[in-house]
Each structure stands twice: as structure tokens, then as C-alpha cells.
N, C-alpha and C positions, 0 to 999 in steps of 0.2 A: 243309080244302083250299080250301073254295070265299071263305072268310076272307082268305085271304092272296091269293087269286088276287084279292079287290078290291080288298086293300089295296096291291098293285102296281100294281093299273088306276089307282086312285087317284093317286098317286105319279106313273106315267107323265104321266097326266095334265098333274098339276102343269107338269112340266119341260116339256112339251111346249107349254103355257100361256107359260111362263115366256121361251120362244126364239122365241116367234116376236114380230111386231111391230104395232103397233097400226096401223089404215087411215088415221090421218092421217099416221103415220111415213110407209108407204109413200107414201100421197100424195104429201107434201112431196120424197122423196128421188127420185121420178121429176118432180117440177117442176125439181128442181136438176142434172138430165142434160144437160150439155149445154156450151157455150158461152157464157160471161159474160166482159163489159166492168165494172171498176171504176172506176166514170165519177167519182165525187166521193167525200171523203173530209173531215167536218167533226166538230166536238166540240160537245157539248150540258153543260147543266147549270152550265157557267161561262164566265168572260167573259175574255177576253185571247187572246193568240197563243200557239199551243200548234204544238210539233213531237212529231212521237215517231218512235220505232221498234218499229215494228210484229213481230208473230209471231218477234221477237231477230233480225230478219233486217235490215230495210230502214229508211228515214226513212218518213214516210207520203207525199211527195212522189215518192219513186218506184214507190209503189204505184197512184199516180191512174193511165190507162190501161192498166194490168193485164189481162191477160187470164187467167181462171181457165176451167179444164176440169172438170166432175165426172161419171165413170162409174159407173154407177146397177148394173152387171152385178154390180162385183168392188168396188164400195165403193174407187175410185184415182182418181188424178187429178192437176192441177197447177196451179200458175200461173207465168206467165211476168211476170218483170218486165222492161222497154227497158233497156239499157245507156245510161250519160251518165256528165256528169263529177262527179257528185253520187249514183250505183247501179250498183250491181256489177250488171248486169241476166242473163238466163237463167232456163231451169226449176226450177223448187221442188216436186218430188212430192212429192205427201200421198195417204194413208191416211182418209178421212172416212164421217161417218156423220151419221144425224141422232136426235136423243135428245129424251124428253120427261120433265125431271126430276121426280123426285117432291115435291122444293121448292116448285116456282111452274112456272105452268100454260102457260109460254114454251118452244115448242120451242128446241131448240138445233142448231147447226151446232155438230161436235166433227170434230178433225182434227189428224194429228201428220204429221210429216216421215220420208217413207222413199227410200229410193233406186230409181233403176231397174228391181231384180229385184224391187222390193217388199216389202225389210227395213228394218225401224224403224231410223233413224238418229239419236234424239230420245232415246235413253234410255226410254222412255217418257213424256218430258213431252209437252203435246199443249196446244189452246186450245180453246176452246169461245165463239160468238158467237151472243147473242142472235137469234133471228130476228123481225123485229118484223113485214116483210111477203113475202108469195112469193106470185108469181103465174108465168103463160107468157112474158110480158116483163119482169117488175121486178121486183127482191129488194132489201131493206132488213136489216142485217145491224147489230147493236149490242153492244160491249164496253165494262167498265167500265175504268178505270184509276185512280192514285193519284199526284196532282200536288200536290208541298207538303202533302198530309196532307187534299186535297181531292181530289172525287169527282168525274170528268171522263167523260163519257162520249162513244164514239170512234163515230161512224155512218158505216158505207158503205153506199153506195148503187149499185146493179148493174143493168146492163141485161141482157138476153140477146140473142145476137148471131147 
């Protein structure tokens, strides 16, 4: 009896190990509560004029003064992009979290599109962006992409507002 009552302690253990989250997770995900400006929006690693469309939604052009939200309570949030003659502009809820892969030793920002009531509207696909810096005023936020069969990489740069 006393056997199996460890080998469940054991066990619980585990899982219980398993759910919760490491102090720099929490760290970082109470740094990103809040209100953010996405002030600049530039590409590393090669050389030329580059457009994209970002998260399948936008160009990167009407991402520049962006405003993102992120609530740290219920892991929700948004970003707004301006309307013009070049972006559909309005709210974007997202679903985000932050993660520390077992890969490589760069937290990540991970985040998919849900609606209002806060159901996934993405199928489940989602994005995941590097975080390269975070502090109380400024976040540096990096993805890779694939241009011509070349490796472009997308840097946003964030204030807190």
C-alpha cells in the first residue's frame, strides 16, 4: 500500500512539475501586459526592398503604428491596425502565450487568432516570434521568413505606451 501510495505521489508530482511555468516565463509574460506601439518594422540578414504580409493578415506597412494589447489574467488580447487605402484596418484578437523551446534557448512570443468570445478562429494554426529583447518600455520581437529560397529575417520593434 505504502508502494503505490509513492508511486502516485511520484506521478502527481510529475504532472504537477509538468503545468506549471518557469520564473522567467512568468517574468516575461507580466513584462508584455499591457499596451504596445509597433513603431518600426525592418528585415535583417539581406540586402534589397522587401514587402510582406505579415501573420496572413496585413502588408508590413500597415502594421507600422499598430497598437497591440496583451492580458497577462486570461492569456487574450489584440492588435489594432488604422484603416487607409492600402489596410483593411480594425481589431485582431489573439489567444498568446509565452514559451521557452526546448530547441534553443530564445524565449518565444506564440499567438493564434480567436474571436470575441474567445474561440479559435485559425484552425489552429498560430505564429511564434522570437524575442530577442523585453524590458518595461521596449520589446524587440524577431521571425524568420523564406524569400527566393533566401533567409530574411522580419524585426519588430515595440514600445510600451
Amino acid at each position: 500500500m505504502i508502494r503505490k501510495t509513492s508511486i502516485l505521489l511520484g506521478v502527481f508530482t510529475i504532472l504537477l512539475g509538468s503545468c506549471t511555468t518557469t520564473k522567467s516565463v512568468r517574468s516575461q509574460r507580466n513584462l508584455f501586459s499591457g499596451t504596445w506601439s509597433l513603431d518600426n518594422i525592418r528585415y535583417e540578414n539581406n540586402t534589397g526592398n522587401f514587402q510582406a504580409v505579415l501573420f496572413d493578415d496585413a502588408k508590413d506597412i500597415c502594421f507600422e503604428g499598430s497598437e497591440w494589447f496583451f492580458r497577462d489574467n486570461n492569456s487574450t488580447g489584440r492588435y489594432t491596425i488604422k484603416g487607409g487605402s492600402l489596410c483593411q484596418g480594425g481589431d485582431r484578437y489573439i489567444r498568446w502565450s509565452v514559451i521557452e523551446p526546448a530547441q534553443n534557448y530564445s524565449s518565444q512570443l506564440q499567438f493564434k487568432f480567436i474571436d470575441e468570445k474567445y474561440k479559435d478562429i485559425s484552425g489552429g494554426v498560430g505564429y511564434r516570434l522570437n524575442i530577442t529583447s523585453l524590458d518595461e518600455q521596449q520589446m524587440v520581437l524577431k521571425s524568420n521568413a523564406n524569400v527566393d529560397g533566401e533567409l530574411v529575417t522580419i524585426v519588430y520593434e515595440f514600445s510600451k505606451k
